[in-house]
N, C-alpha and C positions, 0 to 999 in steps of 0.2 A: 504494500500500500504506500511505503514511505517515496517508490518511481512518480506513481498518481499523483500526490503531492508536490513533490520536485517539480514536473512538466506542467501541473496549472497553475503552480506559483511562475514560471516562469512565460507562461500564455499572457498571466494577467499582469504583471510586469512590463510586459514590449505592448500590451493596450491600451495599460493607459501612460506609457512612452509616447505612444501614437497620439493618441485623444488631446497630449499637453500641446507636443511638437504641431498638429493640424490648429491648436486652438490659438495659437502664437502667428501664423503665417497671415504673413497681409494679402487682400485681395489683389495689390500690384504685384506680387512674384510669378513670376511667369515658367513652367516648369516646362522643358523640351521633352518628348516622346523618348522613353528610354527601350533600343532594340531587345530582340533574345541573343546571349551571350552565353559561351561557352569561356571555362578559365582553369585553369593549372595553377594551382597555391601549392607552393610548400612551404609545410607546416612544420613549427618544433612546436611537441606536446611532451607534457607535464602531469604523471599522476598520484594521485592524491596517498597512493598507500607509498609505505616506504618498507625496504628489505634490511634485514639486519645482516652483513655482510660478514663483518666479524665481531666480538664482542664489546668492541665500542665503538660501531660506525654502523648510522643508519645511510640508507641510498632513495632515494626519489628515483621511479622508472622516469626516463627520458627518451621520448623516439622523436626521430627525424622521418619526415613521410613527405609523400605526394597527396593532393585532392585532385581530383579531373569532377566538374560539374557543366551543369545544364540549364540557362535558367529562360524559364519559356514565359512572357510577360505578355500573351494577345489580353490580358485582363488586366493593363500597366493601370495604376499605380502597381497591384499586387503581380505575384511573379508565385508558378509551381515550380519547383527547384528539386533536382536528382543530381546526388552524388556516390561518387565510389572515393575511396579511401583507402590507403596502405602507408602504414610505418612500421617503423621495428627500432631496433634500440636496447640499452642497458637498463638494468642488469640480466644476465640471463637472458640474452640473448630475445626481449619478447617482442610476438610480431603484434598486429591490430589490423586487420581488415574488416572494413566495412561500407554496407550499401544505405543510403539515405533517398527519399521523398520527404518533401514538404514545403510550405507556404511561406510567402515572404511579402514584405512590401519595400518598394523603393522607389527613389523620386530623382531624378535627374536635373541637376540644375550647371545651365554652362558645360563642363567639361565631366565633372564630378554627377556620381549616383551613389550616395550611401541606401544601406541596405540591410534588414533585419529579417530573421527568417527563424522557424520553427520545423521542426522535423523528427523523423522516426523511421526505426528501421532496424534490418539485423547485424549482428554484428561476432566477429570470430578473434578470440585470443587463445595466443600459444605462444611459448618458450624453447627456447632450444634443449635446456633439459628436463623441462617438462616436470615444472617445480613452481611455477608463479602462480598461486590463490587453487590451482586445482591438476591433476595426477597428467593431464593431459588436454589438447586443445579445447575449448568451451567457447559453444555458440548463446547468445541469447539476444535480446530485444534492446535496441539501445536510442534513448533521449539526448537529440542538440539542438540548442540556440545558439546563433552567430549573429555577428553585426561586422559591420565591415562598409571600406570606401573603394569605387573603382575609380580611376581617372583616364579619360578616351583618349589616346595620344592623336590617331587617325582616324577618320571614320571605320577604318575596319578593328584598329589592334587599340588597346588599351593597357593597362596596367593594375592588378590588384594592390593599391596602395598599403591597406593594412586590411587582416581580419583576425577577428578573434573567433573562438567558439569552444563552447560547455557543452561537453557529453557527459551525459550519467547512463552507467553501464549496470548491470546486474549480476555484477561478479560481487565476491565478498559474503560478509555478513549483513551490513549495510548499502551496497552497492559501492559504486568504484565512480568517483568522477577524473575525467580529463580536460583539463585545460590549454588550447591550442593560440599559438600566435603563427599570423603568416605573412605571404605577399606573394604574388605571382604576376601570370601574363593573361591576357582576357581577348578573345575575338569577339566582335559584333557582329552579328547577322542584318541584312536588311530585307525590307518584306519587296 
């Protein structure tokens, strides 16, 4: 129950994020058509458990990964967003793959579209020796929120200027959060 809680605290969070940021905007701003964009972030993520390595050093898991996503926006301001995901990293060799759907909204002004998004999906961790939280690899159901800034260089290519993003996974006793920082490269589509 305590995932349920996690994911609509964090629903209702970025609404009324939304609700402040829409109720601030003056009727002179003028927002540009933001296309669908495909983008390649890589990410160093950060998790919440830590390994006892030896008997006075604790270790934080650390991966370095790739995202490749999709974000399809015929319903702009809001955008359906699909991603795939792979890291890996220390201690113990552990990997992280995972497949995401879900909803975003974002608004394009000038060059710039920040961008906020909610999603779910499956997700698969394993270790090289097959020691991290469980005997062997384990799939389960996994919660993210991201925000993040694109900036259009060309009309075709862009740049992920920053993103963050909180996954909570259902490893553990409690579950498992990860915390992601990135930046990548973004193509635009046009219709």
């Amino acid at each position: 129950m305590s995932w349920l809680r996690y994911f609509a605290t964090h629903v209702i969070v970025i609404s009324l994020a939304e609700c402040v940021l829409c109720a601030q905007v003056q009727k002179e701003v003028s927002y540009d058509w933001a296309p669908d964009v495909a983008a390649a972030t890589f990410l160093y993520t950060v998790d919440d458990y830590s390994l006892q390595i030896s008997s006075s050093s604790l270790q934080r898991t650390r991966l370095d990964g790739v995202e490749v996503e999709y974000a399809w926006r015929h319903f702009y301001p809001g955008e359906i967003v699909g991603t795939a995901q792979y890291s890996e990293g220390e201690p113990l060799g552990q990997k992280l793959l995972s497949t995401e759907a879900g909803v975003g909204y974002c608004r394009s002004f000038s060059r710039w579209t920040p961008f906020v998004r909610v999603a779910g999906g499956a997700i698969r961790t394993s270790s090289g020796g097959l020691m991290y939280l469980y005997a062997g690899p384990k799939w389960g159901i996994a919660f993210a929120t991201s925000a993040g800034a694109d900036y259009q260089l060309t009309p075709r290519w862009g740049v992920r200027a920053v993103q963050f993003e909180n996954q909570y996974l259902p490893y553990g006793s409690r579950g498992s959060v990860y915390w992601s920082i990135g930046t990548g490269i973004t193509y635009h589509f046009r219709p």
